[in-house]
N, CA, C and O atoms as a MOPAC input file, in Angstrom:
PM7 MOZYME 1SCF
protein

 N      0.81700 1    -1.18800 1     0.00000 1
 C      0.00000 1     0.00000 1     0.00000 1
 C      0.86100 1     1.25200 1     0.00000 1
 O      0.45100 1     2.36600 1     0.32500 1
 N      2.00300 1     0.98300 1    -0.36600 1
 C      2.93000 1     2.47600 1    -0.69400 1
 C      2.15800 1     3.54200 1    -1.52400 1
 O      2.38600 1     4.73700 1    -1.33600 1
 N      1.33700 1     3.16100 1    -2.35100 1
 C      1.07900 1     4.05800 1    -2.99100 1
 C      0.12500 1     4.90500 1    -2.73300 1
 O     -0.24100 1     5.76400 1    -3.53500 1
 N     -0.52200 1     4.67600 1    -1.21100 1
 C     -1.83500 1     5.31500 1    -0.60500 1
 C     -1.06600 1     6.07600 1     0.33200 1
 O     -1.64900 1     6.41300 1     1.36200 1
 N      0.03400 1     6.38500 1     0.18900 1
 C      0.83500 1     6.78200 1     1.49500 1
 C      0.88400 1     8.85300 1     1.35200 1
 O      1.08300 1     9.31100 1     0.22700 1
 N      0.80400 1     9.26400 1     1.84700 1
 C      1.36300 1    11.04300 1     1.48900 1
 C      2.96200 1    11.07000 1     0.85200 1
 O      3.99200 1    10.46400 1     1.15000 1
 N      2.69800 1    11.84700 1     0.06800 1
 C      4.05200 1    11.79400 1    -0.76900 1
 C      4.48300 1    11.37000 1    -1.79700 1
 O      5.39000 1    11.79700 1    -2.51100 1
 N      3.61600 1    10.21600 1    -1.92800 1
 C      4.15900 1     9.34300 1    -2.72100 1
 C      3.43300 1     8.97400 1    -4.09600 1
 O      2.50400 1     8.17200 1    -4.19300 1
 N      3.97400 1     9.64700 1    -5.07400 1
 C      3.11800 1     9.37200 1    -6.56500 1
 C      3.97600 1     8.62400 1    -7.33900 1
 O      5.05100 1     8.13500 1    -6.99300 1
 N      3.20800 1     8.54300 1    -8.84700 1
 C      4.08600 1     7.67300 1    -9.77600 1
 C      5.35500 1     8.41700 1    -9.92900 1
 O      5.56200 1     9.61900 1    -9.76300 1
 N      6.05100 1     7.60500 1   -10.22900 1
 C      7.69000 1     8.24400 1   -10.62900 1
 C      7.33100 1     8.99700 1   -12.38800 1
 O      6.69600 1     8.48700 1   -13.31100 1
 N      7.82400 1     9.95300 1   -12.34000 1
 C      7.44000 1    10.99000 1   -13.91200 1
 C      9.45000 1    10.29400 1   -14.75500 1
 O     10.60500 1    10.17400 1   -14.34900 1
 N      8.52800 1    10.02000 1   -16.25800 1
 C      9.85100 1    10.04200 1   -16.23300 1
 C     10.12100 1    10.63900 1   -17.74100 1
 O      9.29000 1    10.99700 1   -18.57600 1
 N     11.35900 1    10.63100 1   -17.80500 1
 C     12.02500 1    12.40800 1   -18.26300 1
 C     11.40400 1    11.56700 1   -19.61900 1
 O     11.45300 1    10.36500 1   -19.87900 1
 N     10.70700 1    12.88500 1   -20.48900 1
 C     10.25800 1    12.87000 1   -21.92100 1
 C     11.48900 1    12.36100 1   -22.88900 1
 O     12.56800 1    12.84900 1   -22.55200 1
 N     11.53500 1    11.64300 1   -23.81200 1
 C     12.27000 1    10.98600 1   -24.63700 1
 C     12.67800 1    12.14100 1   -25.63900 1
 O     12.07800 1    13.09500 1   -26.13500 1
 N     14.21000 1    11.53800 1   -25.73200 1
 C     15.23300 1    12.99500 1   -26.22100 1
 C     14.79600 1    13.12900 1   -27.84000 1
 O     14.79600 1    14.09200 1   -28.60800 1
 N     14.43100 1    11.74000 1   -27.99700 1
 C     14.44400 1    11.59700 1   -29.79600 1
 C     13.17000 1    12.41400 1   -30.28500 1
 O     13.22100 1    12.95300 1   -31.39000 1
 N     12.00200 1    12.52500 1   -29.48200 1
 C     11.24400 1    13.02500 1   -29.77800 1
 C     11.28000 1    14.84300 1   -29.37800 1
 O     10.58400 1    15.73900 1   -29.85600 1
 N     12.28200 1    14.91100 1   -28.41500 1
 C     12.27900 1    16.45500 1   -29.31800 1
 C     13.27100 1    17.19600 1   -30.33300 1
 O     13.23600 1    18.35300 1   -30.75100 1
 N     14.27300 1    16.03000 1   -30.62500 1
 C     15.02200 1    16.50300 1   -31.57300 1
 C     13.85200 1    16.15900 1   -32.99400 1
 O     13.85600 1    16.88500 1   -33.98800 1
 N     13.03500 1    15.11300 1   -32.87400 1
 C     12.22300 1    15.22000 1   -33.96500 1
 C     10.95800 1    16.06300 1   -34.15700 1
 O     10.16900 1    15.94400 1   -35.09400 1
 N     10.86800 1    16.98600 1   -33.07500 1
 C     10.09500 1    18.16100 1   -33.13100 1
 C     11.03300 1    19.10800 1   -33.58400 1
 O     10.66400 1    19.44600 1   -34.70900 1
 N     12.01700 1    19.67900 1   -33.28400 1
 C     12.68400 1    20.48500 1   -33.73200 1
 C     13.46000 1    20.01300 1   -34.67900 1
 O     14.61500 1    20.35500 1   -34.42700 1
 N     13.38400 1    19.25700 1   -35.86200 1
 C     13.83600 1    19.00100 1   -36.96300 1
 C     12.62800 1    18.92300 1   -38.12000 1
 O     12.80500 1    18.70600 1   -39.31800 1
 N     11.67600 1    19.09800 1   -37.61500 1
 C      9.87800 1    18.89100 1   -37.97100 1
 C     10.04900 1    20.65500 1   -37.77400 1
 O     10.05300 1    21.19700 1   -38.87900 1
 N     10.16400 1    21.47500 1   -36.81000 1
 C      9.84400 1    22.91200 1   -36.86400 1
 C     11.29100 1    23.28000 1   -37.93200 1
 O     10.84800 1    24.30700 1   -38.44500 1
 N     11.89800 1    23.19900 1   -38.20700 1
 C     13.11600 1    23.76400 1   -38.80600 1
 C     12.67900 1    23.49300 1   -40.32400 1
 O     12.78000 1    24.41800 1   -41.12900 1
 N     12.19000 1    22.22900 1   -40.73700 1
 C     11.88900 1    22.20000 1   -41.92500 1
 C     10.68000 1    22.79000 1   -42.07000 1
 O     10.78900 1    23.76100 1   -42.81900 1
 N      9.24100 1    22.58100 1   -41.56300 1
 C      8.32100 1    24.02800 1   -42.27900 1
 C      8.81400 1    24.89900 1   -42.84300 1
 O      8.57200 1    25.35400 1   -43.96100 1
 N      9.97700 1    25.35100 1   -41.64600 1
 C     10.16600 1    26.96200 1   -41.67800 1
 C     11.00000 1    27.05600 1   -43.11700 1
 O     10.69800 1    27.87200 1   -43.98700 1
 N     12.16400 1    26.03900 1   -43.25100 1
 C     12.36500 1    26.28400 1   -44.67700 1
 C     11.57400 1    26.01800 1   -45.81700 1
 O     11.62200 1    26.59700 1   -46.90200 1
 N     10.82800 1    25.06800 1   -45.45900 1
 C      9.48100 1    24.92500 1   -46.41700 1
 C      8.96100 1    26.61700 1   -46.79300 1
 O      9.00900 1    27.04400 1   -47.94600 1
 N      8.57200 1    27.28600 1   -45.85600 1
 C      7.61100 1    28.59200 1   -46.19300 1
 C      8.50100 1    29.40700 1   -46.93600 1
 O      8.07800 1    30.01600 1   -47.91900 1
 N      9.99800 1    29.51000 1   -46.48600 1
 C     11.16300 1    30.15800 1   -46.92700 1
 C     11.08800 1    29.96100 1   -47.94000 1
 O     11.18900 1    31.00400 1   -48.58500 1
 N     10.90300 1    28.80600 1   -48.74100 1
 C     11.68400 1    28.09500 1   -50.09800 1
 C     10.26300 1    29.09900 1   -50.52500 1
 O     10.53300 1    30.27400 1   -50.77600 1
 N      8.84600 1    28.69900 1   -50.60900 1
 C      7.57800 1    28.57500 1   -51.30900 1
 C      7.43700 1    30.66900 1   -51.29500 1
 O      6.89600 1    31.30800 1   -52.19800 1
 N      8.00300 1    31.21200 1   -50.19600 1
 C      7.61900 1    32.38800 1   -50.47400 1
 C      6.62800 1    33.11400 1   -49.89300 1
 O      6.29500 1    34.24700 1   -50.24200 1
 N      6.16700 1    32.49500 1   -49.03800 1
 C      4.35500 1    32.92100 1   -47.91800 1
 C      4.57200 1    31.98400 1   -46.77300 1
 O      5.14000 1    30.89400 1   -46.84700 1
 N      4.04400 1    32.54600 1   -45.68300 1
 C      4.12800 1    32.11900 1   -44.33800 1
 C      2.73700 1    31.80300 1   -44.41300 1
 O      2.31100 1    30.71900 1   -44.01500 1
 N      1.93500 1    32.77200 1   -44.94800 1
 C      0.18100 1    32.33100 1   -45.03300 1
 C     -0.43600 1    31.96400 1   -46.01600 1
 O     -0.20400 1    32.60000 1   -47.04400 1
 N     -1.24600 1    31.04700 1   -46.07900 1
 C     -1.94700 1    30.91000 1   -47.16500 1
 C     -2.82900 1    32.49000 1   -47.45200 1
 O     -3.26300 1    33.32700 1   -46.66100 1
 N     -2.83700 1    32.41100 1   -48.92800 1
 C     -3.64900 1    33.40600 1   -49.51300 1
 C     -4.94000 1    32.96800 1   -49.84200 1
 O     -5.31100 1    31.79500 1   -49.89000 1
 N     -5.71500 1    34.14200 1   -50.10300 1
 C     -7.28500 1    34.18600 1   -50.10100 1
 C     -7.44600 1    33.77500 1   -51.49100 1
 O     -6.61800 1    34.10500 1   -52.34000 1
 N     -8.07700 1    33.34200 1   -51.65900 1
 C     -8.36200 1    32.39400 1   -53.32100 1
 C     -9.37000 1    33.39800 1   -53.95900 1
 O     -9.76000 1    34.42200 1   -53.39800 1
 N     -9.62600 1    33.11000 1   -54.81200 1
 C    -10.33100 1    33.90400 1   -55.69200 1
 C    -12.20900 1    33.96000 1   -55.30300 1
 O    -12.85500 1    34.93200 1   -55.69400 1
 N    -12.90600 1    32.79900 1   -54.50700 1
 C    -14.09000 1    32.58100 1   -54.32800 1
 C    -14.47700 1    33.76900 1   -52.79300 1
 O    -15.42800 1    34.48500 1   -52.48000 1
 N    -13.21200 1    33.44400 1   -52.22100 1
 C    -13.23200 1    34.38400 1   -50.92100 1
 C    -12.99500 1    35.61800 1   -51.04300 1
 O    -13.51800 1    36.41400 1   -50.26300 1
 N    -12.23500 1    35.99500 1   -51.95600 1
 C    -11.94600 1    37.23500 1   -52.18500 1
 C    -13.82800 1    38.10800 1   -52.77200 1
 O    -14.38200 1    39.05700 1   -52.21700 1
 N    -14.36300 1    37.25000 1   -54.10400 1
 C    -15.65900 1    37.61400 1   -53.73900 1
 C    -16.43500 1    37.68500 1   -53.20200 1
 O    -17.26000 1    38.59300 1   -53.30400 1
 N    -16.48900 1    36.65000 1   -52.32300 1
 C    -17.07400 1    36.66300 1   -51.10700 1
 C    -17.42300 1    37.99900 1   -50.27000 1
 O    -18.54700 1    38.44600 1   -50.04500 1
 N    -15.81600 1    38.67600 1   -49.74800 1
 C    -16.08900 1    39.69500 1   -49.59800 1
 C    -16.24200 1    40.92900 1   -49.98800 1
 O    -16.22300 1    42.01200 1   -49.40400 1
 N    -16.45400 1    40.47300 1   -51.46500 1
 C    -16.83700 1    41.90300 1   -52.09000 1
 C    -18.44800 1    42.16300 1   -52.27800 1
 O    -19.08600 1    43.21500 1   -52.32000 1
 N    -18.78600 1    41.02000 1   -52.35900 1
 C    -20.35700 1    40.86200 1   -52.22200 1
 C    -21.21600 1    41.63100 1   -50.96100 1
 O    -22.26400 1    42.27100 1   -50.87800 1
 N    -19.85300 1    41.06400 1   -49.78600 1
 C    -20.34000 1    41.36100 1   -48.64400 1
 C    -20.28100 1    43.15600 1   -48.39700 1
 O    -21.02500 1    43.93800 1   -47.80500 1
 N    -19.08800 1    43.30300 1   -49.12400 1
 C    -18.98100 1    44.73400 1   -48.60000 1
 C    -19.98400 1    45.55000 1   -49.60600 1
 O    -20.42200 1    46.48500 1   -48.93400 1
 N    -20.38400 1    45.58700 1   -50.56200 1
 C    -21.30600 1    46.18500 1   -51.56500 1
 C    -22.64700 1    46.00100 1   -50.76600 1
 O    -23.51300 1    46.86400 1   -50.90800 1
 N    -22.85600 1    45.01500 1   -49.99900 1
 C    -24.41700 1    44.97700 1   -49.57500 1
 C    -24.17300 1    45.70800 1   -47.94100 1
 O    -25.13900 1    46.11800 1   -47.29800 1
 N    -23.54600 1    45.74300 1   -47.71100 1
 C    -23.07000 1    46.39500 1   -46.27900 1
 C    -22.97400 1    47.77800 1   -46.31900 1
 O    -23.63500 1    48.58600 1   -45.66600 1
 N    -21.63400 1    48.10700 1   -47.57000 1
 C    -21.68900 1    49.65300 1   -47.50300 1
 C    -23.04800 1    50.04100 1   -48.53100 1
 O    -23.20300 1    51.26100 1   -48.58400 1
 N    -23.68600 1    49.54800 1   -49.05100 1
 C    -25.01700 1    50.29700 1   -49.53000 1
 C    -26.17200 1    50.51600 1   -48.63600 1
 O    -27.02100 1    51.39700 1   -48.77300 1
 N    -26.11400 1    49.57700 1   -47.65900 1
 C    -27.31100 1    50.02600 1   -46.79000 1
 C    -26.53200 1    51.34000 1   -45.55300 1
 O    -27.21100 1    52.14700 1   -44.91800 1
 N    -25.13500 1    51.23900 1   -45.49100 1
 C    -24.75600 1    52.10100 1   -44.20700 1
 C    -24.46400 1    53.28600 1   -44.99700 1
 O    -24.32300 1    54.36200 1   -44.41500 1
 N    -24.37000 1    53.21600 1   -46.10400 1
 C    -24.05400 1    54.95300 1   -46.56000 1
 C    -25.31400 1    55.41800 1   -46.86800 1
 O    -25.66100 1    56.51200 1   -46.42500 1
 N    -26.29600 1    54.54800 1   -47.78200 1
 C    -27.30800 1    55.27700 1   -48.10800 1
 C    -27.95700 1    55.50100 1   -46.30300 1
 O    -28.40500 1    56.60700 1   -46.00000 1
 N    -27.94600 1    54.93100 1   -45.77600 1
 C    -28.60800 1    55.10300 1   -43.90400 1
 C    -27.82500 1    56.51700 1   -43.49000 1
 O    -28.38700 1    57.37500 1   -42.80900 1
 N    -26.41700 1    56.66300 1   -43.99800 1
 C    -25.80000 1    57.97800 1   -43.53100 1
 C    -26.27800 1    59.33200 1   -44.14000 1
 O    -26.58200 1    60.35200 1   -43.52100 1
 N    -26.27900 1    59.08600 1   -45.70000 1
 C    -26.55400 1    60.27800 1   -46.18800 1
 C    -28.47500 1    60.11400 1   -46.14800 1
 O    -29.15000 1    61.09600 1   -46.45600 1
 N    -28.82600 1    59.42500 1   -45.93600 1
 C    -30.65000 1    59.42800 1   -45.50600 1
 C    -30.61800 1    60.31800 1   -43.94400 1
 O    -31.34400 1    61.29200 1   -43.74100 1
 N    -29.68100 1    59.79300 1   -42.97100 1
 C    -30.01100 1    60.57700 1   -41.96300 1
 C    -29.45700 1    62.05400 1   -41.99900 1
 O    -29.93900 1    63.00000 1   -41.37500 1
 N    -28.30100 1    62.09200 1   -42.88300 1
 C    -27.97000 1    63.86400 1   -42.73900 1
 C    -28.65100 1    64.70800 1   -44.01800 1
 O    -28.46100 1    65.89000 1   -44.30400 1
 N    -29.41900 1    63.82900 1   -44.62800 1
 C    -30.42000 1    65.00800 1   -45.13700 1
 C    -31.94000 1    65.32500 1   -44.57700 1
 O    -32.71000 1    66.28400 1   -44.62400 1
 N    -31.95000 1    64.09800 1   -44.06700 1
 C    -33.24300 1    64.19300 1   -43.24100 1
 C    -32.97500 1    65.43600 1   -41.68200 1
 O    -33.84000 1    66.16000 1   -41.18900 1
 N    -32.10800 1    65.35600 1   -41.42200 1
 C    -31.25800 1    66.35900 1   -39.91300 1
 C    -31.18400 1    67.81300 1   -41.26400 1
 O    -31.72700 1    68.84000 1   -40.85600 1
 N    -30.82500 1    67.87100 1   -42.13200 1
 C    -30.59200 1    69.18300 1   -43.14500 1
 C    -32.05500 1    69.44200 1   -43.32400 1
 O    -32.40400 1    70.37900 1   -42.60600 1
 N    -32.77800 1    69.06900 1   -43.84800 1
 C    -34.29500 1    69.36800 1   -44.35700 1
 C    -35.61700 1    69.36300 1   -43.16800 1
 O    -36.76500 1    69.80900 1   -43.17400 1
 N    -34.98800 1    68.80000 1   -42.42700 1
 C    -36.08900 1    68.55300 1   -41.11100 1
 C    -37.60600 1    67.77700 1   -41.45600 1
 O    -38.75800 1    68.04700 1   -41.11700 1
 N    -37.02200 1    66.70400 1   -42.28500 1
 C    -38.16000 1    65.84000 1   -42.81900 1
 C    -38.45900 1    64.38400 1   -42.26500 1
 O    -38.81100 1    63.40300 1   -42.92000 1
 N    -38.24300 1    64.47700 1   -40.96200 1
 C    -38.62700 1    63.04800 1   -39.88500 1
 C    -37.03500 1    62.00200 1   -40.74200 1
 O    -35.88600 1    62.35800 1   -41.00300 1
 N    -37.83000 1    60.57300 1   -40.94100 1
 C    -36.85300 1    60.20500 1   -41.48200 1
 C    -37.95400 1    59.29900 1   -42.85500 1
 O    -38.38200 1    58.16900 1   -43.09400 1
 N    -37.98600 1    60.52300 1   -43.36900 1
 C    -38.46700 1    59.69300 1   -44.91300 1
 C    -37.59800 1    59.25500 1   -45.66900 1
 O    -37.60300 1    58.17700 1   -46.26200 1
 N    -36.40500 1    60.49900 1   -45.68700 1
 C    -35.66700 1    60.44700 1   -46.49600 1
 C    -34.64900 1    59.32300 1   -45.57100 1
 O    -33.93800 1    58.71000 1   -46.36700 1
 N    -34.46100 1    59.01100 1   -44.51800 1
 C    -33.36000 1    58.26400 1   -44.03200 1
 C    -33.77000 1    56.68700 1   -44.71700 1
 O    -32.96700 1    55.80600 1   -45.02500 1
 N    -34.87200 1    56.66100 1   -44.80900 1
 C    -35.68800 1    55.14100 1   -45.14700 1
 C    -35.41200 1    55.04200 1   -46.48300 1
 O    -34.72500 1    54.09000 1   -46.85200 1
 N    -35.93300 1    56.07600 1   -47.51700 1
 C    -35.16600 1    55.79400 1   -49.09500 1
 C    -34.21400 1    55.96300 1   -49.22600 1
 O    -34.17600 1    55.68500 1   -50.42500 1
 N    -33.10800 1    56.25900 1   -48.95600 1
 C    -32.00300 1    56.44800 1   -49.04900 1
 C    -31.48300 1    55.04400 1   -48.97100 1
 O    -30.92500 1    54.39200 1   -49.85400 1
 N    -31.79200 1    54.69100 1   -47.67700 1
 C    -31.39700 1    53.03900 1   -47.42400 1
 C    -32.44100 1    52.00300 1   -48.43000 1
 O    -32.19900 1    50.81800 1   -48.66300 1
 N    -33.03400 1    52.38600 1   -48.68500 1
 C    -33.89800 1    51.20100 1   -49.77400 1
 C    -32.88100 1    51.62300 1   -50.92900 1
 O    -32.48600 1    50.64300 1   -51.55900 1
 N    -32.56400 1    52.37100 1   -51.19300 1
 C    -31.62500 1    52.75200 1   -52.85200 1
 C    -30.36900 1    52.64900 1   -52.75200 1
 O    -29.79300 1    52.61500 1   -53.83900 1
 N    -29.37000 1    52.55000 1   -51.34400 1
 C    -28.51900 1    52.08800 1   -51.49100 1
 C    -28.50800 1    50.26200 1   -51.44300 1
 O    -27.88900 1    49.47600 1   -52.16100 1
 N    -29.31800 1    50.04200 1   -50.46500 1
 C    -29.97100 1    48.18200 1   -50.51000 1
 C    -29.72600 1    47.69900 1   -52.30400 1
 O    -29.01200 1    46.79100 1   -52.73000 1
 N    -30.64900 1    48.72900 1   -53.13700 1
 C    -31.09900 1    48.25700 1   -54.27400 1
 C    -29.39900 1    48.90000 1   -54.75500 1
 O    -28.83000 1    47.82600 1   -54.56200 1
 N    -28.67500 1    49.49600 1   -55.04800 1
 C    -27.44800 1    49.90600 1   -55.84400 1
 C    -26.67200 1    48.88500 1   -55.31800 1
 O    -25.76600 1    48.73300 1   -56.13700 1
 N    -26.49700 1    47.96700 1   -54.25100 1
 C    -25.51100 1    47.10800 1   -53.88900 1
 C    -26.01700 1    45.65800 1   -54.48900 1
 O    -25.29900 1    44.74300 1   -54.89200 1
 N    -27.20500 1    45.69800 1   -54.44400 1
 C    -27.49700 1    44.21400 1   -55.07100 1
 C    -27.59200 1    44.91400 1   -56.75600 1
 O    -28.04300 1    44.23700 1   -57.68000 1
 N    -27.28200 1    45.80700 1   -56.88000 1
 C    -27.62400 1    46.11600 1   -58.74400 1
 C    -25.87500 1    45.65400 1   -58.74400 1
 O    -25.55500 1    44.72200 1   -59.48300 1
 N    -24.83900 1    46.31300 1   -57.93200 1
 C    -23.52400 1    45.97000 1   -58.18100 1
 C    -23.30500 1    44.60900 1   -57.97000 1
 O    -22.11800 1    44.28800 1   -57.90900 1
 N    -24.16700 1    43.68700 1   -57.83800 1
 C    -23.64300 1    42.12100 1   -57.33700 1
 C    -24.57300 1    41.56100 1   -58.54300 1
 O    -24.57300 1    40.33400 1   -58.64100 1
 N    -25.25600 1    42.17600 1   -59.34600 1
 C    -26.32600 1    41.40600 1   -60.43500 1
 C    -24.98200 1    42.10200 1   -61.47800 1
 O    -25.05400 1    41.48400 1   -62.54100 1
 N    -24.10600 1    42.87900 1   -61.53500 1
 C    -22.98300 1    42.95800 1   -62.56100 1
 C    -21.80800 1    42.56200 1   -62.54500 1
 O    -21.05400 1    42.47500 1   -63.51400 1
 N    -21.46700 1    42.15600 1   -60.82700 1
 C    -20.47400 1    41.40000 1   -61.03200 1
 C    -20.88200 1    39.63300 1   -61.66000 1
 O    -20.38800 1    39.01600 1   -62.60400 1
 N    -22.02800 1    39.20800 1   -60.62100 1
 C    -22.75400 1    37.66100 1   -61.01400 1
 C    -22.66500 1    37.58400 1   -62.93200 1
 O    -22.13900 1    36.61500 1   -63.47900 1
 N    -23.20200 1    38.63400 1   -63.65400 1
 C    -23.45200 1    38.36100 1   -64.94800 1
 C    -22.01800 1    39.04300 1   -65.57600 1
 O    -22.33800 1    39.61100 1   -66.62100 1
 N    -20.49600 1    39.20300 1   -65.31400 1
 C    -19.68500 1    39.80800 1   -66.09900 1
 C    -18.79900 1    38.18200 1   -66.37200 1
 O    -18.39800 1    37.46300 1   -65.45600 1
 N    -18.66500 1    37.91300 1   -67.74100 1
 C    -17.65900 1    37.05900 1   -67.85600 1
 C    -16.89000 1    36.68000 1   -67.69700 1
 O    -15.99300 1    37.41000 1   -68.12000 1
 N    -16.36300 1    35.41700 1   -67.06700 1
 C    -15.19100 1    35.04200 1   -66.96400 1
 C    -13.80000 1    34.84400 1   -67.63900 1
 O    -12.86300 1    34.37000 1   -66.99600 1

């Protein structure tokens, strides 16, 4: 019953040498790997890159037309009629810019 005793745990024993010279012969080559290839990161491919262009055309059309809707509506003192079309016409100019990128040839 030694092992129910205070003090007394399993013996730890020292991590094997081969395996960290084969971690650090495993990190040394990536690194010349990325060296040789020229990029540490992968790059954004061509589907992602539209991705966020889609995204930003439908994003900045509703927040600019919402900006210039609210500072003409604050200029004219017209509630917010104009803040509401403004944002319906930038909505509609961001999906008109994504119905010309969708239909431009490859």
């Amino acid at each position: 019953m030694v092992e129910n005793e205070p003090g007394q745990g399993p013996l730890k024993t020292p991590e094997d040498a081969r395996i960290d010279s084969l971690e650090e012969r495993l990190e040394r080559a990536q690194h010349r790997e990325a060296e040789r290839t020229g990029s540490r990161t992968p790059k954004a491919d061509e589907n992602e890159r539209l991705g966020n262009k889609v995204l930003s055309l439908l994003i900045g059309g509703l927040a600019g037309g919402a900006l210039v809707g609210w500072v003409l509506d604050r200029l004219f003192g017209t509630g917010n009629l104009l803040l509401v079309v403004m944002m319906v016409l930038g909505v509609v100019g961001g999906f008109w810019s994504i119905f010309k990128i969708a239909n431009t040839p490859k």
